[in-house]
BALOBA-1460 file (C-alpha; in Angstrom, 3 decimals):
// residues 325
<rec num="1" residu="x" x="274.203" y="-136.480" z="-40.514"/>
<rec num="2" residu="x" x="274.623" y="-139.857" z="-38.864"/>
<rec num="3" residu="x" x="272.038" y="-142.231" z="-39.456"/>
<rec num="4" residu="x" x="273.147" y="-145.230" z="-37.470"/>
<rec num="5" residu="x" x="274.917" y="-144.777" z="-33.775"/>
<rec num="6" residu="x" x="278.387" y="-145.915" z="-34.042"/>
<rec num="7" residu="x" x="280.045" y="-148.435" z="-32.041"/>
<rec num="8" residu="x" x="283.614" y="-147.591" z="-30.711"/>
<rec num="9" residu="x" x="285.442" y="-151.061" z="-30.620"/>
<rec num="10" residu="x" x="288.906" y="-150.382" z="-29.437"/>
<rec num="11" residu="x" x="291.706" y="-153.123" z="-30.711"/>
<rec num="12" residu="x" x="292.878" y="-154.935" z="-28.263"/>
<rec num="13" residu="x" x="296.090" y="-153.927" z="-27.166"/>
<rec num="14" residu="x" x="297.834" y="-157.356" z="-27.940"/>
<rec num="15" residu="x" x="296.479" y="-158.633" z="-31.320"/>
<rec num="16" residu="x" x="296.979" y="-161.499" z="-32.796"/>
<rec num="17" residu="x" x="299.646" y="-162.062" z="-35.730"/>
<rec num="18" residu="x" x="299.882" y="-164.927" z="-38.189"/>
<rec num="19" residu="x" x="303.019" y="-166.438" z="-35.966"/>
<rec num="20" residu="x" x="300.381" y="-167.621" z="-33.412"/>
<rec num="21" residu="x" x="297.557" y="-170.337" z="-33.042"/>
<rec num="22" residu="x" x="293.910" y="-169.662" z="-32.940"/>
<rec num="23" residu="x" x="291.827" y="-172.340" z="-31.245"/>
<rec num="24" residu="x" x="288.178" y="-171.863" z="-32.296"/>
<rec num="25" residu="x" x="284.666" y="-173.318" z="-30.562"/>
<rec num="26" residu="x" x="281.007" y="-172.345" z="-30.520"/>
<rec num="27" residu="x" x="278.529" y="-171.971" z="-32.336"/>
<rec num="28" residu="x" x="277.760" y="-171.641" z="-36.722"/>
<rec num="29" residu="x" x="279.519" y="-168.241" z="-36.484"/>
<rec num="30" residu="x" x="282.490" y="-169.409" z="-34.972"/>
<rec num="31" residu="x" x="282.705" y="-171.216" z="-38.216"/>
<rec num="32" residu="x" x="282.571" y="-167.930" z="-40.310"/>
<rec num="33" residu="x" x="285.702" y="-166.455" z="-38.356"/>
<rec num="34" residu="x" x="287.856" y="-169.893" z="-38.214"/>
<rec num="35" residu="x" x="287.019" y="-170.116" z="-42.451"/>
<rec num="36" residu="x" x="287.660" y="-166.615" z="-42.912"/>
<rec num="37" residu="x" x="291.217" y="-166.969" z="-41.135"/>
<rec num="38" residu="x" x="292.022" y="-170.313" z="-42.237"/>
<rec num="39" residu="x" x="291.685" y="-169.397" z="-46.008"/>
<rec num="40" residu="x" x="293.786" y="-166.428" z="-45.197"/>
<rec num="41" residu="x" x="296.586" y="-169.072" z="-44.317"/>
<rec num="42" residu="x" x="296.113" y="-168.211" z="-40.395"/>
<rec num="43" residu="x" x="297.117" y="-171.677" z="-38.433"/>
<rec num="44" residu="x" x="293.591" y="-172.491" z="-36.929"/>
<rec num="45" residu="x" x="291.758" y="-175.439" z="-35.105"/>
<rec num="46" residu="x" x="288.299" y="-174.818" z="-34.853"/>
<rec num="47" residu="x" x="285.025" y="-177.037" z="-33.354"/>
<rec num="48" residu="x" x="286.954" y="-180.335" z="-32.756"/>
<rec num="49" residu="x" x="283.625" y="-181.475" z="-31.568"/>
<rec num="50" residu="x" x="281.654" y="-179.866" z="-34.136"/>
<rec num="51" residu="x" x="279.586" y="-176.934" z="-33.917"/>
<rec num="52" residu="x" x="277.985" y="-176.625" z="-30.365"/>
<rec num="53" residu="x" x="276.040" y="-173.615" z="-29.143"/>
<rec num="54" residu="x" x="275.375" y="-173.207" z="-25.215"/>
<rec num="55" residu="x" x="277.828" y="-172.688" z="-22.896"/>
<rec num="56" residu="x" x="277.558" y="-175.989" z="-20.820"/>
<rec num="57" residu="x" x="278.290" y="-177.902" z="-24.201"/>
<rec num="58" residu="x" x="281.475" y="-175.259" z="-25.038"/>
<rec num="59" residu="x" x="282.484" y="-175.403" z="-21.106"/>
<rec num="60" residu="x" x="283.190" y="-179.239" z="-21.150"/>
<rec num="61" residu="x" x="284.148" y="-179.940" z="-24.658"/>
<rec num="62" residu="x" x="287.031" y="-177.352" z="-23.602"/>
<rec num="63" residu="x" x="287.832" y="-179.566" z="-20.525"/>
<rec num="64" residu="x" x="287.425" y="-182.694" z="-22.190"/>
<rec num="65" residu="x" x="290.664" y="-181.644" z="-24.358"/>
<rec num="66" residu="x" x="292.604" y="-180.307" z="-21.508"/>
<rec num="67" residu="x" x="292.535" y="-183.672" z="-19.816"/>
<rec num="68" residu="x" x="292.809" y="-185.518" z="-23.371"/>
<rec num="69" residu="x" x="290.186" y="-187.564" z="-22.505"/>
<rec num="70" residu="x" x="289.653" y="-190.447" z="-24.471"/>
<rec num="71" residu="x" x="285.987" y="-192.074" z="-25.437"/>
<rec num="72" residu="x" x="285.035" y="-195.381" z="-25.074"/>
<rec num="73" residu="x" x="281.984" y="-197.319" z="-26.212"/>
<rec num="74" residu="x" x="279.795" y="-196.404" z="-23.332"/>
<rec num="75" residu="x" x="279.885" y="-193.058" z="-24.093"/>
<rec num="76" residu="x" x="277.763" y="-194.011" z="-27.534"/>
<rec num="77" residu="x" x="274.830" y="-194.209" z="-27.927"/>
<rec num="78" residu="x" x="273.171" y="-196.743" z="-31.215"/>
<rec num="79" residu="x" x="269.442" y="-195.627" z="-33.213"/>
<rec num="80" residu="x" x="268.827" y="-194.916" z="-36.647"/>
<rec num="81" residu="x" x="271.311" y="-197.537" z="-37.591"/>
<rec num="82" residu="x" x="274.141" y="-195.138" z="-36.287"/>
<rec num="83" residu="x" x="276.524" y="-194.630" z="-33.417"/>
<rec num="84" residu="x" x="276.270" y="-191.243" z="-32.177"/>
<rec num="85" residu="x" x="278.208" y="-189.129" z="-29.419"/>
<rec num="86" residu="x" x="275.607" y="-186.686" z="-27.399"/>
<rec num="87" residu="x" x="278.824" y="-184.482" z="-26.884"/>
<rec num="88" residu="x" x="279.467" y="-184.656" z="-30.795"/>
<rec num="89" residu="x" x="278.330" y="-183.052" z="-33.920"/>
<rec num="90" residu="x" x="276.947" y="-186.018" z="-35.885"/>
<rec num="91" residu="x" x="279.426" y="-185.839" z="-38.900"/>
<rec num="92" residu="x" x="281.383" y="-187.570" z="-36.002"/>
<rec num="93" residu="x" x="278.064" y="-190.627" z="-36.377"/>
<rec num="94" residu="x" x="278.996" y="-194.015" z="-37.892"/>
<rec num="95" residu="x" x="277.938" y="-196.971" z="-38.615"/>
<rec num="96" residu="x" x="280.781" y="-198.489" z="-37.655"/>
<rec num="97" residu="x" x="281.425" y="-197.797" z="-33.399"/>
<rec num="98" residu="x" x="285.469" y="-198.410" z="-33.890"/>
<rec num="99" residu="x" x="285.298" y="-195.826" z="-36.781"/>
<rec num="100" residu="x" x="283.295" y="-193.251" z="-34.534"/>
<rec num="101" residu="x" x="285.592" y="-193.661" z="-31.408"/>
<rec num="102" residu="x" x="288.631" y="-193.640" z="-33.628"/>
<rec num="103" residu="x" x="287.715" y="-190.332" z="-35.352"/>
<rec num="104" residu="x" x="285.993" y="-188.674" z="-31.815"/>
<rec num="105" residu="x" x="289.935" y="-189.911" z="-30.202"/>
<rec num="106" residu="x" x="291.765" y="-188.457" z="-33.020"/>
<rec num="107" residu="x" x="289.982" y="-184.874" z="-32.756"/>
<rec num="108" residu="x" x="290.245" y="-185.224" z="-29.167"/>
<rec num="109" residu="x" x="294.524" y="-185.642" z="-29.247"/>
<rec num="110" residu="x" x="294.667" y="-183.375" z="-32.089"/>
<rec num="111" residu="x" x="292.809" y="-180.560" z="-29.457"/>
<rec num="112" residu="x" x="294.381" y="-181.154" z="-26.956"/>
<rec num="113" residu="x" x="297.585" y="-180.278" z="-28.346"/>
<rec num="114" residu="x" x="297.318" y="-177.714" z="-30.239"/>
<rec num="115" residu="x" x="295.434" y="-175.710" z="-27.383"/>
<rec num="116" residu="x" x="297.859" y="-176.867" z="-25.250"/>
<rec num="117" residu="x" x="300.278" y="-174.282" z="-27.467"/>
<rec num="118" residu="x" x="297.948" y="-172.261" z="-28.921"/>
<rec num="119" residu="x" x="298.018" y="-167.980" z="-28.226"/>
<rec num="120" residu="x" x="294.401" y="-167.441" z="-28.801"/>
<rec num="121" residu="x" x="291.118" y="-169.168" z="-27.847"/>
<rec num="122" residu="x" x="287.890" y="-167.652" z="-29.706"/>
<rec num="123" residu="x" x="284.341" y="-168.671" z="-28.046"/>
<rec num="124" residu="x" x="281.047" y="-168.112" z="-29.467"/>
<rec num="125" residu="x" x="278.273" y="-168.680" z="-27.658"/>
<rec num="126" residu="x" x="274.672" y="-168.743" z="-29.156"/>
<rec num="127" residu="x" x="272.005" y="-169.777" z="-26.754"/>
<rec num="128" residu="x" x="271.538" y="-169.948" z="-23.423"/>
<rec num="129" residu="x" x="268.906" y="-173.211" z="-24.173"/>
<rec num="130" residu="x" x="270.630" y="-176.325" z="-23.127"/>
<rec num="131" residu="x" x="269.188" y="-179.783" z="-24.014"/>
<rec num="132" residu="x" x="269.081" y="-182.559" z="-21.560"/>
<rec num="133" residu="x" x="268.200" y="-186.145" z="-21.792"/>
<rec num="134" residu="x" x="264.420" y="-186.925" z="-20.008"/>
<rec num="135" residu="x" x="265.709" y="-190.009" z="-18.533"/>
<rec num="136" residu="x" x="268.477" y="-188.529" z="-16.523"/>
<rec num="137" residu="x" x="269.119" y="-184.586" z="-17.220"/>
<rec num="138" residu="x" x="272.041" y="-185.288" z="-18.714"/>
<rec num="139" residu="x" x="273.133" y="-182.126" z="-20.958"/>
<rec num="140" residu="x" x="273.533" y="-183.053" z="-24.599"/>
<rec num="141" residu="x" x="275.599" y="-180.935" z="-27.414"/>
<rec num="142" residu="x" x="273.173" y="-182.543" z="-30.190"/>
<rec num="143" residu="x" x="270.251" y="-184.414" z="-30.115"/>
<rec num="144" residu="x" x="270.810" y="-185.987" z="-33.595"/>
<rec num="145" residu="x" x="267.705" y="-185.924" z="-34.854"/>
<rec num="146" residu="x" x="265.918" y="-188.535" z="-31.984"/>
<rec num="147" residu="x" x="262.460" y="-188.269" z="-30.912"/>
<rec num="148" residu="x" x="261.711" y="-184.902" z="-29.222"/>
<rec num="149" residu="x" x="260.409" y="-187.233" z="-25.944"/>
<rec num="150" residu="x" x="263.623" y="-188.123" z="-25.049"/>
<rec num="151" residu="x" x="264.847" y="-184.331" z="-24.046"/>
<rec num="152" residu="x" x="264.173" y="-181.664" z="-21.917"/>
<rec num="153" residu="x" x="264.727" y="-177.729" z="-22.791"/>
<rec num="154" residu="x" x="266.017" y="-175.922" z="-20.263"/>
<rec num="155" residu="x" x="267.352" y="-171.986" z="-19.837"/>
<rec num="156" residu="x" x="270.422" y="-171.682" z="-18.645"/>
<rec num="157" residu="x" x="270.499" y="-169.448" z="-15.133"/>
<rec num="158" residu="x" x="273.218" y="-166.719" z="-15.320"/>
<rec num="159" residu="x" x="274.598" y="-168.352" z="-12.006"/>
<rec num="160" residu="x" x="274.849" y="-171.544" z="-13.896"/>
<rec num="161" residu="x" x="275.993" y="-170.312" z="-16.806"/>
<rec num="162" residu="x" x="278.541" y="-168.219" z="-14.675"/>
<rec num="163" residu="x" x="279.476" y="-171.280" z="-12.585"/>
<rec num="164" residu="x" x="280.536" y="-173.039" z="-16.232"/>
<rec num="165" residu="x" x="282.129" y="-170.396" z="-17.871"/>
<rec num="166" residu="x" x="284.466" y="-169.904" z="-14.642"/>
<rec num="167" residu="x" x="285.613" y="-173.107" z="-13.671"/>
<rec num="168" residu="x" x="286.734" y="-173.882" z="-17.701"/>
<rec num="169" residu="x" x="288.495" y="-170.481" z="-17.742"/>
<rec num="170" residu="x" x="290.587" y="-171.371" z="-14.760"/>
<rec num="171" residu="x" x="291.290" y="-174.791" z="-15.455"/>
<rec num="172" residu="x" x="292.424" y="-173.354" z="-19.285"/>
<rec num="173" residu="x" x="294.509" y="-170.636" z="-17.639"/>
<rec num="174" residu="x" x="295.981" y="-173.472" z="-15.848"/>
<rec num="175" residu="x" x="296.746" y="-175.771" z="-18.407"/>
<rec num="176" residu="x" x="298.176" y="-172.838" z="-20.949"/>
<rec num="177" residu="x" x="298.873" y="-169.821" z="-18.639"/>
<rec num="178" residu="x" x="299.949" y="-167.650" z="-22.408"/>
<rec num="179" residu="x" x="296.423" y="-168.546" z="-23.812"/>
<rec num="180" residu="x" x="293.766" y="-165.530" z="-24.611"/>
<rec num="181" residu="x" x="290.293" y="-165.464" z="-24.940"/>
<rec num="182" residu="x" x="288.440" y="-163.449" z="-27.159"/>
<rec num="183" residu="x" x="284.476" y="-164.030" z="-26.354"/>
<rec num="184" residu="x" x="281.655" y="-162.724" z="-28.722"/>
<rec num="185" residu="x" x="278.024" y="-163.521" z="-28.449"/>
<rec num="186" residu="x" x="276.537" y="-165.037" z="-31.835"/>
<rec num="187" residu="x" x="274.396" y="-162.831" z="-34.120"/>
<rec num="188" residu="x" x="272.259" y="-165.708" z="-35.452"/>
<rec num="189" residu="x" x="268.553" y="-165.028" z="-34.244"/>
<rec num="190" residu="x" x="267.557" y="-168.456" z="-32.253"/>
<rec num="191" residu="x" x="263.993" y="-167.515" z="-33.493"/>
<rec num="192" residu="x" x="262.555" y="-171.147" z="-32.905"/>
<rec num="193" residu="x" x="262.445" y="-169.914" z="-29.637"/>
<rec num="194" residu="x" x="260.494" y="-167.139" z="-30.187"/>
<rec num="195" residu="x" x="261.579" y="-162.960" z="-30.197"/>
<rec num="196" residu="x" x="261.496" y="-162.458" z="-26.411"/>
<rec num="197" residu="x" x="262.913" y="-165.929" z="-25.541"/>
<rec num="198" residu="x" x="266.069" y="-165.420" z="-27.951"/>
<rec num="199" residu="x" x="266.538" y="-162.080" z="-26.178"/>
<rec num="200" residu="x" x="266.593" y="-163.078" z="-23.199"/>
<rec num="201" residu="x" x="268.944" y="-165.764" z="-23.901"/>
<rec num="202" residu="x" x="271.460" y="-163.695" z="-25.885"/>
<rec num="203" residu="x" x="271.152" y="-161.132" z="-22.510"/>
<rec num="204" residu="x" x="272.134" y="-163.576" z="-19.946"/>
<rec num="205" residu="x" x="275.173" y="-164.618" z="-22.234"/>
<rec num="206" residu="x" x="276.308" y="-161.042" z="-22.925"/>
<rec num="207" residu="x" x="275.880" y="-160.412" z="-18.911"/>
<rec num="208" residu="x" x="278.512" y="-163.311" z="-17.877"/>
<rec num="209" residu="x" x="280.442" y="-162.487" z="-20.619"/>
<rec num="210" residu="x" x="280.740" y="-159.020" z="-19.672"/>
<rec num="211" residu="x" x="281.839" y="-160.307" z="-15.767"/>
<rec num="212" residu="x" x="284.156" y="-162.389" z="-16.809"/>
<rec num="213" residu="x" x="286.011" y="-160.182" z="-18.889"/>
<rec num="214" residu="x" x="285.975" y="-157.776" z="-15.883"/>
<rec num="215" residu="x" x="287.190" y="-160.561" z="-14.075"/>
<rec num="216" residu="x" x="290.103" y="-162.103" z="-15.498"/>
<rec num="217" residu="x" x="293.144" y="-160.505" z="-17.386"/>
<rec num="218" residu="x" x="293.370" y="-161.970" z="-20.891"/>
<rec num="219" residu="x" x="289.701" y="-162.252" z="-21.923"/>
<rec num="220" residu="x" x="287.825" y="-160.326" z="-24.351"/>
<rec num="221" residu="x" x="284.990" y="-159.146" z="-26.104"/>
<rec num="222" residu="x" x="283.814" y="-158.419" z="-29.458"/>
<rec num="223" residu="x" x="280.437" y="-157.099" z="-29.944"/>
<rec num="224" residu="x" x="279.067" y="-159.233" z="-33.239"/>
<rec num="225" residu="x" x="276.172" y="-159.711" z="-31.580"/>
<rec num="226" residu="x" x="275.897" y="-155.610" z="-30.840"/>
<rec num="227" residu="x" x="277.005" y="-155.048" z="-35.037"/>
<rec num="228" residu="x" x="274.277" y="-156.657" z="-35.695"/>
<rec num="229" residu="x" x="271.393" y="-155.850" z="-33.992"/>
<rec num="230" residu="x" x="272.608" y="-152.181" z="-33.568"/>
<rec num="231" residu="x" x="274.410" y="-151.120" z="-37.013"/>
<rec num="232" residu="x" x="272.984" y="-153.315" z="-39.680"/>
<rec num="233" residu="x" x="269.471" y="-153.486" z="-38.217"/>
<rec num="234" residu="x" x="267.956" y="-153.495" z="-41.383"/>
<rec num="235" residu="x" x="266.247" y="-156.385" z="-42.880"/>
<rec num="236" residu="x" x="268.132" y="-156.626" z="-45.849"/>
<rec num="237" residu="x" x="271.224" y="-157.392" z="-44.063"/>
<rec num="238" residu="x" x="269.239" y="-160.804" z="-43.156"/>
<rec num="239" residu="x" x="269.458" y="-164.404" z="-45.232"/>
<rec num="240" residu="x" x="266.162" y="-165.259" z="-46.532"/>
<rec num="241" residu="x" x="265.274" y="-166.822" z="-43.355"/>
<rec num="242" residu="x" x="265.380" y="-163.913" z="-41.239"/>
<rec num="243" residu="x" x="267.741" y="-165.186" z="-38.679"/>
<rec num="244" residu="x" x="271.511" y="-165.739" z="-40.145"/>
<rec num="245" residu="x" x="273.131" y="-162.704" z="-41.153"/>
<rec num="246" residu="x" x="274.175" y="-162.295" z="-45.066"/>
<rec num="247" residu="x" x="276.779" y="-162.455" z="-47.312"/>
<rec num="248" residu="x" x="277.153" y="-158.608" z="-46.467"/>
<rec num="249" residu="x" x="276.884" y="-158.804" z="-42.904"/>
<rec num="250" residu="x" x="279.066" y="-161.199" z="-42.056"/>
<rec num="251" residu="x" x="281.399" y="-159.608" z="-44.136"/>
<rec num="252" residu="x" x="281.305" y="-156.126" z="-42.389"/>
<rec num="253" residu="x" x="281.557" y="-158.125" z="-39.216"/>
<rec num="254" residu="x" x="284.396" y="-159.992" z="-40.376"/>
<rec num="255" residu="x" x="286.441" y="-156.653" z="-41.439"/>
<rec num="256" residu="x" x="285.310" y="-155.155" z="-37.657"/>
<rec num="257" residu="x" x="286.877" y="-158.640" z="-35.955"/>
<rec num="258" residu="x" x="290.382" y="-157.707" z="-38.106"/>
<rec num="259" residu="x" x="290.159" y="-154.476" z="-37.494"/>
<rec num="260" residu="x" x="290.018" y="-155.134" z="-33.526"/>
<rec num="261" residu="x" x="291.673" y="-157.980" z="-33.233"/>
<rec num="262" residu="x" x="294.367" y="-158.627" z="-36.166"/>
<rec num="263" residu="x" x="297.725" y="-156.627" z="-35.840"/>
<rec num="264" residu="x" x="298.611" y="-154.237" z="-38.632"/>
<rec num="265" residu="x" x="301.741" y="-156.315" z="-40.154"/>
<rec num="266" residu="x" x="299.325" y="-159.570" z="-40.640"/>
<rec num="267" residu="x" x="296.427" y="-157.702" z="-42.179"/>
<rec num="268" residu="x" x="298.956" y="-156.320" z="-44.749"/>
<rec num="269" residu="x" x="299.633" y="-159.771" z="-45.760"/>
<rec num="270" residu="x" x="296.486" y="-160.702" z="-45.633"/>
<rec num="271" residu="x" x="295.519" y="-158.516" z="-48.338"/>
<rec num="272" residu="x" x="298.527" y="-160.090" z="-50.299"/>
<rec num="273" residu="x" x="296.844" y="-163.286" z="-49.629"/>
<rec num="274" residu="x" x="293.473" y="-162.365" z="-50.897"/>
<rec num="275" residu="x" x="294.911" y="-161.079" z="-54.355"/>
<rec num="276" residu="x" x="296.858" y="-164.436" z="-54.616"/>
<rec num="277" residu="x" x="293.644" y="-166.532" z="-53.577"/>
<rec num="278" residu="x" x="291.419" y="-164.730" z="-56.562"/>
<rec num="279" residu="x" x="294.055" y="-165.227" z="-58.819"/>
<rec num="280" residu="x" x="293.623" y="-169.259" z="-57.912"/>
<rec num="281" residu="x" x="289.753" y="-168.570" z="-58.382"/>
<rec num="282" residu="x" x="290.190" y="-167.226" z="-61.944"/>
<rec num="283" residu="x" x="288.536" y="-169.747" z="-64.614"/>
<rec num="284" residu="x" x="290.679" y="-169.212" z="-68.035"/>
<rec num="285" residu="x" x="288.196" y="-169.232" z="-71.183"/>
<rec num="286" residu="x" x="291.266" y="-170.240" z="-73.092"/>
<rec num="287" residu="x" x="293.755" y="-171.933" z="-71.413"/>
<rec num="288" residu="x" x="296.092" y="-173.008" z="-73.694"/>
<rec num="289" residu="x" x="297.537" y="-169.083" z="-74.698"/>
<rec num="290" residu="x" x="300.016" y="-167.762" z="-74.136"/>
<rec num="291" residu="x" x="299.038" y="-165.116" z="-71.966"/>
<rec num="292" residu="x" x="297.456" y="-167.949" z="-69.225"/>
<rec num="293" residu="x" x="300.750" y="-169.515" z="-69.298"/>
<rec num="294" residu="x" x="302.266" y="-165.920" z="-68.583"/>
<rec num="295" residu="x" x="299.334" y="-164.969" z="-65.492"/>
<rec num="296" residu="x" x="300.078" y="-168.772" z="-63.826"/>
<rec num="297" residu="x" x="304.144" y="-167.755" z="-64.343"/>
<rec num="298" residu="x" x="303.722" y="-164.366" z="-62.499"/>
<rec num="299" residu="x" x="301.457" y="-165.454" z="-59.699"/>
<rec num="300" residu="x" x="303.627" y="-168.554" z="-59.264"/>
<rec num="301" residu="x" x="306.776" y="-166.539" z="-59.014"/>
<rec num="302" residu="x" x="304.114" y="-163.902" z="-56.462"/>
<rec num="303" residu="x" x="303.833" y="-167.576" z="-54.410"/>
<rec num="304" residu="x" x="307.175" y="-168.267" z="-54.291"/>
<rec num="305" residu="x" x="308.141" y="-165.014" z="-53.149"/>
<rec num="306" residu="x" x="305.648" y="-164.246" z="-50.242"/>
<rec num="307" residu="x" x="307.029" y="-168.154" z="-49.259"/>
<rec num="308" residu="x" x="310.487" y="-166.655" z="-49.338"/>
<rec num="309" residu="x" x="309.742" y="-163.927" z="-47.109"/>
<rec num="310" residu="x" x="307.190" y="-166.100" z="-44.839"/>
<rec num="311" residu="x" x="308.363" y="-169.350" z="-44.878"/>
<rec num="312" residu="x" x="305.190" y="-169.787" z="-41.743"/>
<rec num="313" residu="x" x="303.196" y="-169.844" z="-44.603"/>
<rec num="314" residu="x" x="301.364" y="-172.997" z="-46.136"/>
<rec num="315" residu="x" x="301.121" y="-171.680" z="-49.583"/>
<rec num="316" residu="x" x="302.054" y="-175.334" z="-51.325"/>
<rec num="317" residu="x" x="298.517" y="-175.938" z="-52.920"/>
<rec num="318" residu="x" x="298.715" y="-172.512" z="-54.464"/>
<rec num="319" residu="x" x="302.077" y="-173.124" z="-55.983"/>
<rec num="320" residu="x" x="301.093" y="-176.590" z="-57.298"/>
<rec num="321" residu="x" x="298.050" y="-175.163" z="-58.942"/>
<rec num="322" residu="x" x="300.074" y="-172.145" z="-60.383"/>
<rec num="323" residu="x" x="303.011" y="-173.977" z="-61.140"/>
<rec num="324" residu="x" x="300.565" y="-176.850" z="-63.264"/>
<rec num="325" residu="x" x="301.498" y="-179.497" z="-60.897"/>
């Protein structure tokens, strides 16, 4: 007896292997997949702006990195004793405006090389809502915390969102002809905005989405959003807040995203990865036996050997730690 309806996610047909780069933007839950693969060793770049969530903000922070554009001080903006960047997350905010632009400039080279070589691009988008200054409808990423007068909310149409989405994809496709996209709508409730509001927000991403992949060769889609709502409906599969998925969620969407999108050789390793990174986890009650000194040995000499045989493979913090350096 089947007591959920299943979802049929068929891997993609070229999946990605630890060889290749993974450029990651969007929203919070872009954050769980770029974490998940990064402490799995996977060479990742994710949010070089921070976390954003609608698609105007994802749209030009991509093009902002395929021109390599550099910031200058008219592009900040000074209150609460801080410089702040309406395109940036505010751990990018200073006190200092050379420190800001110098860290906002280094993020921005830093992107726009390694998408410029990268095999994958993963987008998460999370609301349709976009935020625009009152004084001149200017779209803003964040609003850092300023008085709620100085913004306007405003739903994205499908046509605009459309119009976004499209233009970045060709101008990426452009600029790295070998890049992928993998899109996926985000499962986080935007509840602020009330039940019917965040549905119909999530529906008018999922229906661009869904034309662009039937679009353009090379783009994708994972269904997070659809685990979510659909398979682990249940309440319990909710933080205490109602709106972010769990510990158990996201980790039963996590093992779906390998599943469809990680080829078979890398999530072998992987697995070799996660025994060596809960070995590095253990806390000895008694350090100074003999048999801790024989469990750092053997999972030193495991370090040294998956190095050997993956020499890709930034394992060097694992050895120190093993190896008592």
């Amino acid at each position: 007896m089947e007591f959920v309806l299943p979802i049929n996610i068929p891997p993609l047909k070229k999946q990605i292997s630890y060889r290749e780069g993974l450029f990651l933007v969007g929203s919070c839950f872009t954050e769980h997949i770029g974490d998940f693969l990064k402490d799995l060793k996977f060479p990742v770049l994710q949010n070089p702006h921070g976390i954003v969530f609608d698609p105007w903000s994802v749209s030009r922070n991509l093009l902002s990195y395929v021109d390599n554009r550099r910031y200058s001080e008219a592009d900040l903006t000074f209150f609460h004793e801080m410089w702040h960047s309406w395109n940036h997350h505010s751990c990018f905010s200073d006190i200092s405006q050379e420190d800001c632009l110098r860290r906002i400039n280094a993020a921005q080279e830093k992107a726009h090389d390694f998408l410029g070589s990268a095999r994958w691009l993963f987008i998460t988008l999370g609301t349709s809502y976009s935020y625009r200054l009152a004084e001149n409808n200017q779209p803003v990423a964040n609003c850092h915390r300023a008085p709620a007068q100085m913004f306007t909310k405003h739903m994205m149409t499908i046509e605009e969102i459309h119009v976004e989405l499209d233009n970045c994809i060709h101008q990426l496709k452009r600029f790295n002809d070998k890049l992928e996209l993998i899109f996926t709508v985000s499962p986080v409730r935007h509840i602020r905005d009330g039940v019917v509001n965040n549905n119909r927000s999530k529906a008018r991403l999922i229906e661009v989405v869904h034309h662009l992949v039937n679009k353009f060769d090379g783009i994708h889609y994972f269904p997070a959003y659809e685990l979510m709502i659909d398979i682990l409906r249940d309440h319990r599969f909710y933080d205490l807040d109602m709106v972010h998925p769990n510990y158990q969620a996201t980790s039963y969407i996590l093992e779906r995203f390998a599943e469809f999108a990680i080829d078979w050789p890398s999530r072998e390793l992987m697995e070799e990865i996660k025994k060596i990174k809960i070995a590095r986890g253990h806390r000895a009650f008694q350090p100074d036996t003999q048999a801790h000194r024989n469990f750092l040995k053997s999972h030193a000499e495991k370090v040294m050997h998956l190095m050997s045989q993956y020499p890709f493979l930034d394992l060097e913090e694992e050895l120190a730690y093993f190896s008592g350096h």
